[in-house]
C-alpha positions in Angstrom: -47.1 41.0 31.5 -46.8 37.6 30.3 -45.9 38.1 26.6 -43.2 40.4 28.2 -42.1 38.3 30.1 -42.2 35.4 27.9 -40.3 37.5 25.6 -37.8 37.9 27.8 -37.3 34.5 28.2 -37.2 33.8 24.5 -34.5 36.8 24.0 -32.2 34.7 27.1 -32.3 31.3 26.1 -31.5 31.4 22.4 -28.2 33.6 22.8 -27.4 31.2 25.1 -28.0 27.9 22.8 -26.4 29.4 19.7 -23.5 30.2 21.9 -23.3 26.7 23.5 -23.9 25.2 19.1 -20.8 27.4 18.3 -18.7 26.3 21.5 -19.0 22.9 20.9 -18.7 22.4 17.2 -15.7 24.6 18.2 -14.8 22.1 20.5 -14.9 19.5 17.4 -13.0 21.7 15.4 -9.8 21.7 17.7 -10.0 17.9 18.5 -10.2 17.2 15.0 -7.1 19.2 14.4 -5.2 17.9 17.5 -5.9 14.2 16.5 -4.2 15.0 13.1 -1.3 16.7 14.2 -0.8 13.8 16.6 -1.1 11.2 14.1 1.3 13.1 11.7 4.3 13.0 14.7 6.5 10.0 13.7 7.0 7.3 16.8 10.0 6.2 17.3 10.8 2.8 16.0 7.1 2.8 14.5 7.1 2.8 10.5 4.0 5.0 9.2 1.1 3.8 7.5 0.0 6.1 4.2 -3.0 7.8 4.0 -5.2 10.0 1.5 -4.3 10.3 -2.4 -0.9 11.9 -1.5 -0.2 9.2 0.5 1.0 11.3 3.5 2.9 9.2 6.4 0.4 8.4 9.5 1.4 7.4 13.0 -2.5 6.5 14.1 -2.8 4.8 17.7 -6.2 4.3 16.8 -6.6 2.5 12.9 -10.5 2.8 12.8 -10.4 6.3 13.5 -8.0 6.9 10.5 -9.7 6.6 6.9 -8.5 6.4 3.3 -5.1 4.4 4.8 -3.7 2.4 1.6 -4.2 -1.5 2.1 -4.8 -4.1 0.0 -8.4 -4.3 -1.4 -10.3 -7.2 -0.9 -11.5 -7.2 -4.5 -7.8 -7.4 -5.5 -8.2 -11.8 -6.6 -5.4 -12.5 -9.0 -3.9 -16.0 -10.8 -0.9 -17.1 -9.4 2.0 -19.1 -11.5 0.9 -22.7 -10.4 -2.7 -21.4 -11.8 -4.1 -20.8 -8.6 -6.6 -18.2 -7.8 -5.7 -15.8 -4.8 -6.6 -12.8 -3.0 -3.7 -10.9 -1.6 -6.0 -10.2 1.2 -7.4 -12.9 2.4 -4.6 -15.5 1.9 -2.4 -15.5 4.4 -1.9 -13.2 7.6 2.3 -12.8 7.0 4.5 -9.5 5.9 5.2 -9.4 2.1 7.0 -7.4 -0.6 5.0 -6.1 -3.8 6.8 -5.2 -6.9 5.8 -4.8 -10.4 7.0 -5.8 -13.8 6.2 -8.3 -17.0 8.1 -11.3 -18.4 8.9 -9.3 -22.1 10.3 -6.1 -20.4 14.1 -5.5 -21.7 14.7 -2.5 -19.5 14.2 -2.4 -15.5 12.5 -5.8 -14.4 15.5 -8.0 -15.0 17.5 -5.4 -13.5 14.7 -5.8 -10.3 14.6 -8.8 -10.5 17.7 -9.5 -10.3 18.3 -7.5 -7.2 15.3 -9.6 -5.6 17.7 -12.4 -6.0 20.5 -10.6 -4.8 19.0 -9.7 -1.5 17.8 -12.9 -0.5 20.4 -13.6 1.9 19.6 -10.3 3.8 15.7 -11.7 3.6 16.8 -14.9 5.2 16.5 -14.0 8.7 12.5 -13.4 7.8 11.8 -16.6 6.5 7.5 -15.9 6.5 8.4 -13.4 4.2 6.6 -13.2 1.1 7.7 -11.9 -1.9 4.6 -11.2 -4.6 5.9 -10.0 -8.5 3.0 -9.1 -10.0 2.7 -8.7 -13.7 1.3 -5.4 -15.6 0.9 -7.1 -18.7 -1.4 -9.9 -17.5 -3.1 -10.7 -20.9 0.2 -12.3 -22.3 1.6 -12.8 -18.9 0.0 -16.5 -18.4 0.5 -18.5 -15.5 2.9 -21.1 -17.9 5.0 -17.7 -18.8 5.3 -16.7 -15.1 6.5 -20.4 -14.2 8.8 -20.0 -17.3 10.4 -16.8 -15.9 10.8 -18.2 -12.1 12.7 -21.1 -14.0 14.8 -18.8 -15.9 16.0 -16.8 -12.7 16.4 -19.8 -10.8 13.7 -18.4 -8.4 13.9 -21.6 -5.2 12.2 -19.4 -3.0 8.6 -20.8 -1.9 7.4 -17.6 -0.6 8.1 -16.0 -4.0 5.0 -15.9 -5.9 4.4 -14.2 -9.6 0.7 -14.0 -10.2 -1.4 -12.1 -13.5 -4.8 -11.2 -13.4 -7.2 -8.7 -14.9 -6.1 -5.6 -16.4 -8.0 -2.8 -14.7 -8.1 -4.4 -10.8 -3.8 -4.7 -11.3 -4.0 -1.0 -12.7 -6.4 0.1 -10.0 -4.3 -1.8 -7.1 -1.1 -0.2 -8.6 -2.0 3.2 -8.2 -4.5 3.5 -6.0 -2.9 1.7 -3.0 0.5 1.5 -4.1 0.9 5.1 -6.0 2.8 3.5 -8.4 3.3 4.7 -12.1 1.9 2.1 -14.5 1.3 3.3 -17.8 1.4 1.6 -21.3 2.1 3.0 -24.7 2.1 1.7 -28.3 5.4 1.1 -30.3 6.3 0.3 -33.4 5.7 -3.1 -35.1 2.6 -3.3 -32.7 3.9 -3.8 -29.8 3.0 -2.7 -26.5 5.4 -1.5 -24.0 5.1 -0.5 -20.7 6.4 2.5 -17.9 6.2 1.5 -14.1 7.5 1.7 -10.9 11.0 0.1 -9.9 9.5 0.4 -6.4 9.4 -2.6 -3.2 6.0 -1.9 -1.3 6.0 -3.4 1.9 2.5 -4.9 3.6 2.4 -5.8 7.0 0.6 -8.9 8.5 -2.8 -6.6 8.4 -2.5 -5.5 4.6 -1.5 -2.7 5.1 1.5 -0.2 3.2 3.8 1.1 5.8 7.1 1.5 3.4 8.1 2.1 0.1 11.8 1.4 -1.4 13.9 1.5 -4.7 14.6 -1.6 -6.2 16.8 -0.6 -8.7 20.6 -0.9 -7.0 21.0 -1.6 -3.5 20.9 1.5 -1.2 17.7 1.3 0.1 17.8 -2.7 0.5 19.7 -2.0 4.3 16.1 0.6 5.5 14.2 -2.0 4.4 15.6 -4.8 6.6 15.8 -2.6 9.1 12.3 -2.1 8.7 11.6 -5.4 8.3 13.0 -5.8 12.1 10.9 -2.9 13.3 7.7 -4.9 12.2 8.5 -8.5 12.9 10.0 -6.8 16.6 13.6 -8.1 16.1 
């Protein structure tokens, strides 16, 4: 009787256990899913953070439960225009601006530029604002060019920082957290030319991207003090 009834037993209980296994990796299954549909519901007067390589818009209440969100890396060190070296990071805690170009571009950086200086009256009411240019042509791009090109725009703003660095980390910030196009080709008389982004990123205080804008005219500049409100709560 007692291998019977052992068998019995054994028949009972293991039914039972896979069923319970496939209840509650169900049970995973449906949070998981619920948690990303909640985070993908935009908050009202909350901008998004970006998240994953196609940089999908997140509304997270909880950030460590949220990976791949773009920030700033903490590898990301880079020269700034007195000849100081910085990380992005780590050096200060405020809310700042990222756009690309290099001194020797002809087509869209003065044109970016340009509107920078422009829409420094509408920036005025932020005045921890930061504002980093960040070159993509770093090996020609020295520190005594970038103070040259702040003097020839007439750059006064302190907060506005132009900074070179290495090739592959600017590249690798660029795309990677900023999905921006940065590419270079080779023209004719050897020089080297570049294609990128006429993009503003904005980081909050944390490092993180929560909004992307066109610098090139003017019709985005309004959304992005507006947003600029939203995160500094004014």
């Amino acid at each position: 009787m007692f291998p019977i009834i052992q068998t019995s037993v054994f028949n009972l209980f293991f039914p039972f256990t896979k069923k319970r296994t496939l209840l509650y990796f169900l049970g995973i299954v449906i949070v998981f899913i619920s948690c990303q549909q909640e985070n993908s519901i935009p908050k009202t007067n909350v901008l998004p953070y970006f998240s994953g390589k196609d940089f999908d818009p997140v509304w997270p209440k909880d950030l460590k439960k949220i990976s791949g969100l773009k920030q700033i890396p903490e590898s990301l060190k880079l020269t700034n225009h007195l000849g100081n070296s910085i990380s992005l990071r780590e050096n200060s805690s405020n809310i700042s601006l990222v756009v690309f170009f290099y001194a020797t571009c002809r087509g869209i950086c003065p044109l970016i530029t340009k509107n920078m200086i422009q829409i420094q009256p509408d920036l005025a009411e932020f005045p921890k604002l930061e504002i980093h240019s960040i070159s993509i042509n770093p090996k020609e791009d020295t520190p005594n060019v970038l103070t040259n090109y702040r003097k020839l725009y007439k750059i006064q703003n302190p907060n506005w920082s132009f900074y070179t660095g290495e090739v592959e980390m600017i590249e690798s910030f660029a795309k990677d957290t900023c999905g921006a196009e940065v590419e270079g080709f080779s023209l004719l008389k050897n020089k080297y030319e570049f294609v990128h982004t006429e993009n503003i990123f904005l980081f909050d205080e944390n490092r993180y991207l929560r909004g992307i804008y066109r610098a090139k005219g003017t019709g985005d500049i309004q959304r992005l003090v507006s947003d600029l409100r939203i995160l500094t709560k004014k």
